[in-house]
Structure formats: structure tokens, C-alpha cells
ZAMARGU-4260 file (C-alpha; in steps of 0.2 Angstrom, whole numbers, plus 5000, padded with zeros to 4 digits):
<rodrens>
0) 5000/5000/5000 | 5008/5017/4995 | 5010/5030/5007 | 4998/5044/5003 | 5000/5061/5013
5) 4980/5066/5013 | 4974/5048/5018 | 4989/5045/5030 | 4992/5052/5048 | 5010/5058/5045
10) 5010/5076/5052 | 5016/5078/5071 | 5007/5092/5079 | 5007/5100/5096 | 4990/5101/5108
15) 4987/5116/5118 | 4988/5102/5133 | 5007/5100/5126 | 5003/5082/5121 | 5013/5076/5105
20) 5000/5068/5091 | 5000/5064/5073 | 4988/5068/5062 | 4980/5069/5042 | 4981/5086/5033
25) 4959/5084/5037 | 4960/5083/5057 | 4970/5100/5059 | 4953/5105/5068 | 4953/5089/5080
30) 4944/5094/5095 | 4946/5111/5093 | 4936/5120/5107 | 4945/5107/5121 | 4964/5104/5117
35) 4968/5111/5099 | 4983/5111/5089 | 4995/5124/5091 | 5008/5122/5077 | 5018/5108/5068
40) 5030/5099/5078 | 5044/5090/5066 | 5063/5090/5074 | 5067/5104/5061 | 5059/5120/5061
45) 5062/5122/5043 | 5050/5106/5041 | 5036/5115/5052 | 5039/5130/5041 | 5038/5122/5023
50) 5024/5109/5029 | 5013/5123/5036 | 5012/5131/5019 | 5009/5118/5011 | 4994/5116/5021
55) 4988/5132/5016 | 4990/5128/4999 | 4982/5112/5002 | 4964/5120/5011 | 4964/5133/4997
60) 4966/5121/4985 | 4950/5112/4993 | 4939/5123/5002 | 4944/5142/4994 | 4935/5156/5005
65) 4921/5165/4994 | 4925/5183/5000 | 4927/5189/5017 | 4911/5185/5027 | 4913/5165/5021
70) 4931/5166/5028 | 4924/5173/5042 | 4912/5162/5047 | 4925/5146/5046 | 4938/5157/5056
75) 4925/5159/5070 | 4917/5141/5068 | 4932/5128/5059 | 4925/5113/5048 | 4926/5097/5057
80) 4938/5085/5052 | 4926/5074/5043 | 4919/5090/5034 | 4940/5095/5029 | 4944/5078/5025
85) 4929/5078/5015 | 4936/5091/5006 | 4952/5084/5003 | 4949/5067/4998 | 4948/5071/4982
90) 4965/5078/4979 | 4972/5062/4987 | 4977/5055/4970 | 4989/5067/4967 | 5000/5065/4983
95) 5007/5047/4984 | 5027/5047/4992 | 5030/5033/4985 | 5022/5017/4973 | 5023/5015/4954
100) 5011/5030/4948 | 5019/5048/4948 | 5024/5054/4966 | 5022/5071/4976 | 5035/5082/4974
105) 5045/5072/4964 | 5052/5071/4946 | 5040/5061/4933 | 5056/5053/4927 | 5063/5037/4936
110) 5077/5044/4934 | 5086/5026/4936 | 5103/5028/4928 | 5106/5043/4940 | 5121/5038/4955
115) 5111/5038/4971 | 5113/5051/4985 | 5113/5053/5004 | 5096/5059/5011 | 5107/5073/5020
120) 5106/5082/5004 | 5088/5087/5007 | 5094/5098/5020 | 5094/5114/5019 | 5109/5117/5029
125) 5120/5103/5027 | 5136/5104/5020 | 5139/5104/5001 | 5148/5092/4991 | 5165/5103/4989
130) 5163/5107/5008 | 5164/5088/5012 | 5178/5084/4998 | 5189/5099/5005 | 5184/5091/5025
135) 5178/5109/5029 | 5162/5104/5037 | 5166/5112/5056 | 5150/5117/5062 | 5138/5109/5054
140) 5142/5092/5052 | 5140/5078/5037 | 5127/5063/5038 | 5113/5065/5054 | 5099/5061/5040
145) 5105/5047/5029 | 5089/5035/5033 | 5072/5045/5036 | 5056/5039/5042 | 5042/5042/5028
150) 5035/5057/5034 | 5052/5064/5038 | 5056/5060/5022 | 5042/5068/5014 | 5045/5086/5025
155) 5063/5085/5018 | 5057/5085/5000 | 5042/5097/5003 | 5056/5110/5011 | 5067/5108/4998
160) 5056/5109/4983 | 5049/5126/4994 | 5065/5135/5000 | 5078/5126/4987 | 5094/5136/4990
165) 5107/5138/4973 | 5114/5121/4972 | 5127/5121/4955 | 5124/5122/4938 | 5106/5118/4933
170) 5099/5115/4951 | 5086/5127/4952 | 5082/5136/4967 | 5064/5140/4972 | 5051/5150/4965
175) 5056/5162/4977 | 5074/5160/4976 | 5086/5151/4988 | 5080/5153/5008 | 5064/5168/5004
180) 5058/5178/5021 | 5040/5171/5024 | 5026/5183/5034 | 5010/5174/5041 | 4998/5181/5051
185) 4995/5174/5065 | 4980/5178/5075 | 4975/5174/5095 | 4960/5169/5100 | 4952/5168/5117
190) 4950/5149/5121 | 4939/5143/5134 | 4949/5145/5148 | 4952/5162/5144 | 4969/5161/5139
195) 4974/5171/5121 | 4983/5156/5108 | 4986/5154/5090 | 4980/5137/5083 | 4986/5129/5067
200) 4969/5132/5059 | 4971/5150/5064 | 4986/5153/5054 | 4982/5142/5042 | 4966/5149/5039
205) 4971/5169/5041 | 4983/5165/5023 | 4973/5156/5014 | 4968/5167/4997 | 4951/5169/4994
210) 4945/5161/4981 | 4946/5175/4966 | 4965/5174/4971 | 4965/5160/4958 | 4947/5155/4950
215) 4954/5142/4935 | 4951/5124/4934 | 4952/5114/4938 | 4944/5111/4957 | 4941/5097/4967
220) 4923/5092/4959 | 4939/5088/4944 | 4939/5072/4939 | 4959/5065/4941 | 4957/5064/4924
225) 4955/5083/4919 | 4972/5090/4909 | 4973/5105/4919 | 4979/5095/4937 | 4999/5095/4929
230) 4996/5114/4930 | 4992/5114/4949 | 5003/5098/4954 | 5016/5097/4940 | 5022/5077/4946
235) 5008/5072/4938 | 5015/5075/4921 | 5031/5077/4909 | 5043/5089/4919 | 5046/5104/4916
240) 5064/5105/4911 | 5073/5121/4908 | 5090/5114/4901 | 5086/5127/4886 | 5083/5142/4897
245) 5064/5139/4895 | 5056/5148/4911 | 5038/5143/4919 | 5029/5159/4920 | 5015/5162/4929
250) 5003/5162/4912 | 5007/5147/4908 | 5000/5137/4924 | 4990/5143/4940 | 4993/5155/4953
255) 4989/5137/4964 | 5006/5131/4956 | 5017/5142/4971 | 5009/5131/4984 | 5016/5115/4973
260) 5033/5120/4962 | 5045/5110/4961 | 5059/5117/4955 | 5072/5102/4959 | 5070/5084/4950
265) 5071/5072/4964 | 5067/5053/4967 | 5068/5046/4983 | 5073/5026/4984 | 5065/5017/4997
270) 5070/4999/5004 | 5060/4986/5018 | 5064/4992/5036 | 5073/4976/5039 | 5083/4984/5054
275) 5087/5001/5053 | 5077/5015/5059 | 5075/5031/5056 | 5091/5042/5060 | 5080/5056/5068
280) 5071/5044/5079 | 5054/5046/5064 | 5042/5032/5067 | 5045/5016/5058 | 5032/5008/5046
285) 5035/4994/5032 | 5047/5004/5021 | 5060/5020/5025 | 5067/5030/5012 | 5086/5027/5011
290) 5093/5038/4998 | 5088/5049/4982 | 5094/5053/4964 | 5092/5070/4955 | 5095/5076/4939
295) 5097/5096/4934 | 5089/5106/4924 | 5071/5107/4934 | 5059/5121/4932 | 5064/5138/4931
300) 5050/5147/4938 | 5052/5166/4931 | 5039/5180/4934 | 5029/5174/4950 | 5022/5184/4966
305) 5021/5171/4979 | 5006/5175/4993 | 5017/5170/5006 | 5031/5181/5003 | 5034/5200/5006
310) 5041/5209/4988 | 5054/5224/4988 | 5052/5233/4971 | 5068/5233/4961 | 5069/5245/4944
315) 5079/5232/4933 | 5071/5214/4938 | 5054/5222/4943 | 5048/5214/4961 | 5060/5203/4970
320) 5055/5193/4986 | 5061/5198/5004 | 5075/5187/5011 | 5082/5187/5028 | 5098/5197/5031
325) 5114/5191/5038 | 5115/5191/5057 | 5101/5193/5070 | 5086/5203/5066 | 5077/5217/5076
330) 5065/5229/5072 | 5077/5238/5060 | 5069/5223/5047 | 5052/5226/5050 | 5048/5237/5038
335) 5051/5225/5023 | 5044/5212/5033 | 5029/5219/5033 | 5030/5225/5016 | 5032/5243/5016
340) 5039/5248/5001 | 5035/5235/4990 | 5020/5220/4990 | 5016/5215/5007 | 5013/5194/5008
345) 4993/5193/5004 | 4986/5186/5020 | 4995/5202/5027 | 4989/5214/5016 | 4970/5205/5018
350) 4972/5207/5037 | 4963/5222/5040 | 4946/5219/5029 | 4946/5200/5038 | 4949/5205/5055
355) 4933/5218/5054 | 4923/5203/5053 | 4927/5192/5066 | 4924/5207/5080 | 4925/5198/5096
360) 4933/5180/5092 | 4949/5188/5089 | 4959/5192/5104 | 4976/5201/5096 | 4985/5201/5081
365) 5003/5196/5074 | 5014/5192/5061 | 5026/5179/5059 | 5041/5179/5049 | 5054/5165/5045
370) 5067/5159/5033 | 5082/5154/5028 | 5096/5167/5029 | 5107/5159/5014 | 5126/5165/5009
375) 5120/5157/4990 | 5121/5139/4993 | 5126/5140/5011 | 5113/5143/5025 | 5120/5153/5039
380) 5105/5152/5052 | 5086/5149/5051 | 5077/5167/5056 | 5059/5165/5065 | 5052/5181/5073
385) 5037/5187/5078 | 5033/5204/5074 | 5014/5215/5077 | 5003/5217/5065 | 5001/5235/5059
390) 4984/5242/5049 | 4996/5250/5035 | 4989/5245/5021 | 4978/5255/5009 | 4973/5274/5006
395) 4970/5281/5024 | 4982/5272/5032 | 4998/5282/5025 | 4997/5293/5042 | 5001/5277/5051
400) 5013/5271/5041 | 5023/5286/5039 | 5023/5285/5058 | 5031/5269/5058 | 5043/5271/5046
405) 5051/5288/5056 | 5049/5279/5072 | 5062/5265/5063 | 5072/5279/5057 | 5074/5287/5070
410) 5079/5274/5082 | 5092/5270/5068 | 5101/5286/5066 | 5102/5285/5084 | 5110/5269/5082
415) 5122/5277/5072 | 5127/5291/5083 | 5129/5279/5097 | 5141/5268/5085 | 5150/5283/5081
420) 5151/5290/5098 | 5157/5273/5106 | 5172/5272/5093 | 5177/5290/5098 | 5177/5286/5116
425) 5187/5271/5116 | 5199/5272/5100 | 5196/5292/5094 | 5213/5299/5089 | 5216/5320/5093
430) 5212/5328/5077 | 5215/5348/5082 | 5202/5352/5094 | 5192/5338/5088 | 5192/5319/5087
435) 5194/5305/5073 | 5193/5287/5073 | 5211/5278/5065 | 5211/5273/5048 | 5215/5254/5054
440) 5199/5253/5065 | 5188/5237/5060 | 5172/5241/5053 | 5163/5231/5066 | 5170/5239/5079
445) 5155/5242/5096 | 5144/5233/5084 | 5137/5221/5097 | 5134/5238/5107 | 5123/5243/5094
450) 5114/5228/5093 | 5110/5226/5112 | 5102/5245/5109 | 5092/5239/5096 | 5086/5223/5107
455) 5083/5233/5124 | 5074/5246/5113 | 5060/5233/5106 | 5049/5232/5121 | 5047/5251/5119
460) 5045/5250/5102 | 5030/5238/5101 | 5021/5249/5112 | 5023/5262/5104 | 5017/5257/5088
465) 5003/5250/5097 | 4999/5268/5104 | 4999/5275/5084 | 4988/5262/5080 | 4976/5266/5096
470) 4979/5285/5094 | 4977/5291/5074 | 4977/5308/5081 | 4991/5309/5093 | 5005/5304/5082
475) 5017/5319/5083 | 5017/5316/5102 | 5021/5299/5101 | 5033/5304/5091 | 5042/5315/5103
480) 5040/5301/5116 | 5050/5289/5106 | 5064/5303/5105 | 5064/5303/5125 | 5064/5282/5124
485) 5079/5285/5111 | 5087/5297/5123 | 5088/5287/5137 | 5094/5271/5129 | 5107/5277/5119
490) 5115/5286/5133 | 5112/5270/5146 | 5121/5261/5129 | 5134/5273/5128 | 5138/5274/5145
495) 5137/5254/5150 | 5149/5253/5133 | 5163/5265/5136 | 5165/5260/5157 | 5172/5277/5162
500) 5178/5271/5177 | 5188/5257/5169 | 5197/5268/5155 | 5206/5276/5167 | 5220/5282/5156
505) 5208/5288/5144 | 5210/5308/5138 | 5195/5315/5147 | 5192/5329/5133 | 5187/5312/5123
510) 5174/5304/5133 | 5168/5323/5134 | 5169/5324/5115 | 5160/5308/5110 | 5146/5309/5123
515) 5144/5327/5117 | 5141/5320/5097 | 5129/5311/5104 | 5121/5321/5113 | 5117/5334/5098
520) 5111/5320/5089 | 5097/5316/5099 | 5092/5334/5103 | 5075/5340/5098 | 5083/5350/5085
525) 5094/5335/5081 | 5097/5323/5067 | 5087/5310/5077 | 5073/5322/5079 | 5072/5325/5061
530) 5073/5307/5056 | 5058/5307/5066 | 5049/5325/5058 | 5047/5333/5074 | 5064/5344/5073
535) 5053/5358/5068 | 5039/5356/5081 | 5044/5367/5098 | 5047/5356/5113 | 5038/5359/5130
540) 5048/5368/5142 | 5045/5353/5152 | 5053/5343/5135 | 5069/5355/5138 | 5068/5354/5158
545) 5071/5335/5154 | 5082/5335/5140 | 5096/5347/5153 | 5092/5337/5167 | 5098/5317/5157
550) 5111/5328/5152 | 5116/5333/5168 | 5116/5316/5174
</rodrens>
């Protein structure tokens, strides 16, 4: 019997009571009002990640919402599991892992005369074949997933074919290029015990397009038959090669298609259990899968705006996904995130025209952002954050969103100042009357100084934003709070960085010097204040009383 992931139980999930379960794509609503799910629980996060959106794909694929109020009611009252399996079973013949007949995810070739390969070339992160040759693998090791469980095996394959990182001539990366930055939003929901949670329906459900978002056959009331289904789930016929540059543009398949690509042509081989198990301690059934073969030259998906993804405009290649940036992210990132200067990802954008609908069953909002942070083939860390959800999208909200962005601004120029000003204390050379840092300084000099200023600084920053959203009419005093809140931070930095006390043959007129460039940077006339536009509005003589008072002190 072949191993079918709508008909079998292979996902782990996590109960709201913490207990570990595995379930079908159909019971993601089991027992929802008493002990629901709360998210995905594979040993990767990547897997959860990948897994999830195919979910999503999966229930729009299924059971699309017709327009706002009917995503409403399912969001308020979920389908029961027999209701969503319902809804699924009919897609079930396209999602076989392994068997004779075309297989999920997979290349429609056998690809037999291809040399097998490790299952720890599914990973994301694992080393590369030159790393292994050269014996450069130091931090993250070779091998840890050479025999996988089937429905390990299957998240490998689904996070692959979804995040697919550069990998050598002809290996395609994803449809949004190697390691995208995905945003969901993530709602919380009062439960019965009062206590505000996010379910796996929940974010499912708040991403799922509505049903306009892609309206061409074929649907589930399809025959398996009907010629479209390649064009939703390409397996199921000829791959799509691209060995002659041909591209897969979004014309010439469905919008449904980002859910399903599959830009890599992969088999995985399978043998009986006999006596191994699986390497990441998967549950073992009859058969596990023991290796793969690929071949080059998948799709080469050109042209396409994912719904999950956030897109930055760019004047020569048009839109371009969001990707993570190297090292650990703050609020600094946010405004891509969240799509501010470019497409925000749909269920984000949709947020504010669903959420009017639910009124009371909705508790709070978020938004949560994940993805790999890749140096081209190489994956330097995975990035999950969880950021507020702001009301910034259409005509009347540019107040807001203008707000936001000098309230990012500003706490970044201050960032600088600080940056600059540490530097001058501790290495600033005497320039005259003035100071300069030497020439041989490292650029990254007091950078974790900086970055510690922007983590103590996020607390204060989610209120604050939470006050611009609550208070339309009050944004140039928020404003002129968040200058205070930069004030007293960046000193606190500054001072805990430069330890007066313990540079004790430091040339006073220095520490005076730096602490004074900051200290005209975050003045109400200052370049912090103008970041922020409120250089020109006059402080209170209480502002001032303030302002010469920190200063004292």
C-alpha cells in the first residue's frame, strides 16, 4: 500500500495540553474548542515552516473562501475533520510518496541511471559536496539524516522543493529563490479558559487566498482525469525542464502552482525496514526512504508573486522577494517584513478587511516571519520572529505608516550616533580640537553595542506602535516620546559601553567629546529628531527641563 499524505496520519502536531499527536492534513481541527493544535512539531523548524504552507495551499486548493464574510464564518466556527477531510479526499490522487504511479513532489522521470545520493542532501543546511571533499564541514556536520522515516522524508522533500537554495549548475532554486523571508499572520484567539493562543487552523486559515485569488480549473469536483491537474501539481506529468533556458511563468500554469513547484528533479529510493530505523528517531512503518537521485535542469520558475512572501520593488528585475539578512534581526527589518515599500505577503495585506469581521473572536494580532538566511548555497541560520501586525495597508492608512517608518528611522540614526560616539570614546585619535577614529579601525568595531540598543529598545517599540495604531490623532506626540525612549537608551548604551571608570587612562576631553556628538544627535533639534519630523515642532519647556536634566546626569 503506498503511502499517501492526505489519507495518512503523518504530520506531528502539538496540543494546547502539550501532548505530541500525529495527524491527516483533514484533522488539523481535532477537537478544537477542548485541546487544539497549536503548530507543527517535526525536529526541524524548517520542516514545520515548509509543511505549514503547504497546508495552506492544500485548504485553498480544497475549500477556497468566497470573499470575506465566508472566511469569516470558518475562522469563528472551523470545519470538522470529517467536513475538511471531505474536502480533501479528492486531491488524494495526486499525493502518493512513493508506489509505481507519479509521486508528490517528485520528478515524473525514474530517473534510474542517475548515481544515488545521501538523504542529507535534502537539508537545507547541510554541508555541500565541495565542503565535504575539502573536509571543511566544522560546524555543521556531514550525515545526521542518511535513513528517514516516511514522513520525515516527505517534509525533507516538501522543504526543499519550497525553499531550494542555489545548488550548482542547473539546480534550480525555488520559486522564490534560495532561503525567501516568509510573513503569516498569526492571530490569537480567546479559548475557553480564557487564555489568548494561536492554533494551526488559525494561521492556516488567516493566509489562505480567497477564492478570486486564483478562480481556474480545475477544482476538486475535477475528475483526476482533467488535463489541467499538471498545471496545479506538475508530478503528475512530463517535467518541466529548463535545460534550454525555458522559464515557467505564471501564464502558463495557475497561481495554485506556488503552493506545489517543484523546481528540483528528485526521486527518493525506498527499501523494507529490515533493521534500521530512522536516523532522527521518525516512526517506523514497512518501508523507509534510504537515499535519492536528481538530475538538473528542473523548472525555472520566472515571473511569479508568491502569497506568502513580502516583495521589495527593484527597477531592473521588477519585484523581488524579501530574504532574511545576515546576522540577528530586530525591528530595524520590519519594515520589509511587513512589506512597506513593496508588495506585502497577501494574508498580510488581507488582514485588515478579515479581521473587521470576526469582531469579538479575535483576541490580538501578529505576524510571523521565518526563513532561511542563505550566503547562496550556504545557510547561515534559520530566522523565526514574531513581529505586530500594523493596519498600514491602503489609502487612509499612510498617516500610520509614515509613523512607523520615522519611528524605525529614528531609532536607527540613533543607532548610528551611538556607534559613532562609542568608537570615539574608546579608539578616537586627537584631530586639532576635535576627534577621529584611526584609519585601521575594524568596521565592526561596538557593533554588538549597537545591537543590544536595538534589542533593549523593542519592548518600547511595540508599544509604541501599538499607541499610533490606538491613537490616529496623537502621532506627533508619540513621536516626541519615542525621542525621549531614544534618549535614554542610547545614553544607558553609551555609558554601560565605554565603562568610564575602567578607562582610566583615557584623555577625558574624549569621553567629553563623543558623549557630546551624541548628545546633539538626539536633541530636539537634532538629526534623530528630524529622522523622526518633529525637529521643527517646539518642545515643551518641560521637553527641555528633561532633555538638561539626562544631560546633567
Amino acid at each position: 500500500m503506498t503511502f499517501n499524505l492526505i489519507k495518512n496520519a503523518w504530520i506531528p502536531a502539538r496540543r494546547l495540553s502539550g501532548r505530541r499527536v500525529w495527524v491527516r492534513p483533514g484533522e488539523v481541527t481535532d477537537s478544537f474548542t477542548d485541546d487544539p493544535l497549536l503548530g507543527l512539531d517535526f525536529p526541524r523548524p524548517d520542516w514545520n515552516a515548509a509543511v505549514s504552507e503547504w497546508l495552506i495551499g492544500l485548504v485553498f486548493t480544497a475549500l477556497p473562501p468566497d470573499g470575506d464574510v465566508d472566511w469569516a464564518s470558518r475562522f469563528v466556527t472551523p470545519p470538522p475533520p470529517d467536513v475538511l477531510s471531505a474536502a480533501l479526499a479528492p486531491l488524494a490522487f495526486a499525493f502518493d510518496l512513493d508506489g509505481d504511479g507519479p509521486r508528490a513532489f517528485q520528478d515524473f522521470d525514474l530517473l534510474a541511471g542517475v548515481e544515488p545520493k545521501s538523504l542529507n542532501g535534502l537539508f537545507i543546511d547541510a554541508p555541500g559536496e565541495n565542503t565535504l571533499k575539502n573536509n571543511a564541514d566544522l560546524f555543521i556536520k556531514r550525515g545526521g539524516g542518511d535513513v528517514l522515516c516516511l514522513s520525515y522524508a516527505a517534509a525533507a522533500l516538501i522543504t526543499l522543493q519550497t525553499y531550494a537554495p542555489a545548488g550548482g549548475a542547473g539546480h534550480r532554486t525555488s520559486m522564490r529563490g534560495g532561503g525567501p523571508l516568509t510573513t503569516l499572520v498569526a492571530p490569537r484567539r480567546k479559548n475557553v479558559a480564557g487564555d489568548e493562543v494561536t492554533t494551526l487552523w488559525d494561521r492556516l486559515w488567516a493566509n489562505t487566498p480567497d477564492q478570486g485569488w486564483d478562480p481556474s480549473d480545475p477544482t476538486p469536483d475535477d475528475p483526476p482525469s482533467h488535463p489541467d491537474w499538471p498545471l496545479v501539481f506538475p508530478w503528475l506529468a512530463a517535467t518541466r525542464t529548463s535545460k534550454n533556458n525555458e522559464v515557467t511563468a505564471p501564464d502558463q500554469t495557475t497561481r495554485r502552482l506556488a503552493f506545489f513547484a517543484c523546481p528540483r528533479r528528485l526521486r527518493l529510493i525506498f527499501q523494507p525496514t529490515d533493521t534500521q530505523v530512522c536516523s532522527l528517531g521518525g516512526p517506523v512503518g514497512d518501508i523507509l526512504a534510504v537515499g535519492y537521485r536528481t538530475q538538473n535542469y528542473g523548472a525555472n520558475y520566472l515571473g511569479w508573486i508568491h502569497p506568502l512572501s513580502p516583495y521589495r520593488p527593484d527597477k531592473k528585475s521588477g519585484p523581488l522577494p524579501v530574504h532574511p539578512q545576515a546576522g540577528a534581526s530586530d525591528y530595524g527589518d520590519w519594515l520589509a517584513w511587513w512589506g512597506f515599500d513593496g508588495e506585502p505577503a497577501y494574508g498580510v495585506a488581507r488582514w485588515n478587511d478579515r479581521r473587521f469581521q470576526l469582531g469579538s473572536a479575535l483576541a490580538s494580532d501578529g505576524v510571523e516571519a521565518f526563513g532561511f538566511d542563505m550566503d547562496n548555497a550556504k545557510a547561515r541560520q534559520w530566522l523565526e520572529a514574531r513581529l505586530p501586525w500594523a493596519p498600514v495597508y491602503g489609502d487612509d492608512a499612510k498617516s500610520l505608516k509614515d509613523a512607523i517608518r520615522q519611528l524605525i528611522d529614528g531609532a536607527d540614526k540613533t543607532a548610528q550616533a551611538l556607534l559613532y560616539a562609542i568608537k570615539l570614546a574608546v579608539w578616537g585619535q586627537r584631530d586639532g580640537k576635535s576627534y577621529r577614529l584611526p584609519e585601521t579601525l575594524p568596521r565592526d568595531a561596538a557593533s554588538e553595542d549597537v545591537k543590544q540598543f536595538w534589542r533593549e529598545t523593542e519592548t518600547a517599540f511595540r508599544e509604541q506602535v501599538k499607541m499610533l495604531i490606538e491613537r490616529p490623532a496623537e502621532h506627533l506626540d508619540d513621536r516626541m516620546q519615542w525621542l525621549e525612549t531614544l534618549f535614554t537608551h542610547g545614553f544607558r548604551q553609551f555609558d554601560g559601553a565605554v565603562d568610564l571608570d575602567g578607562l582610566t587612562d583615557a584623555d577625558p576631553r574624549r569621553l567629553i567629546y563623543a558623549r557630546g556628538r551624541l548628545s546633539g544627535a538626539l536633541k530636539p533639534w537634532g538629526d534623530v529628531a528630524k529622522a523622526l519630523g518633529i525637529d521643527k515642532a517646539n518642545p515643551t519647556k518641560r521637553g527641555k527641563a528633561a532633555v538638561q536634566e539626562k544631560e546633567s546626569t
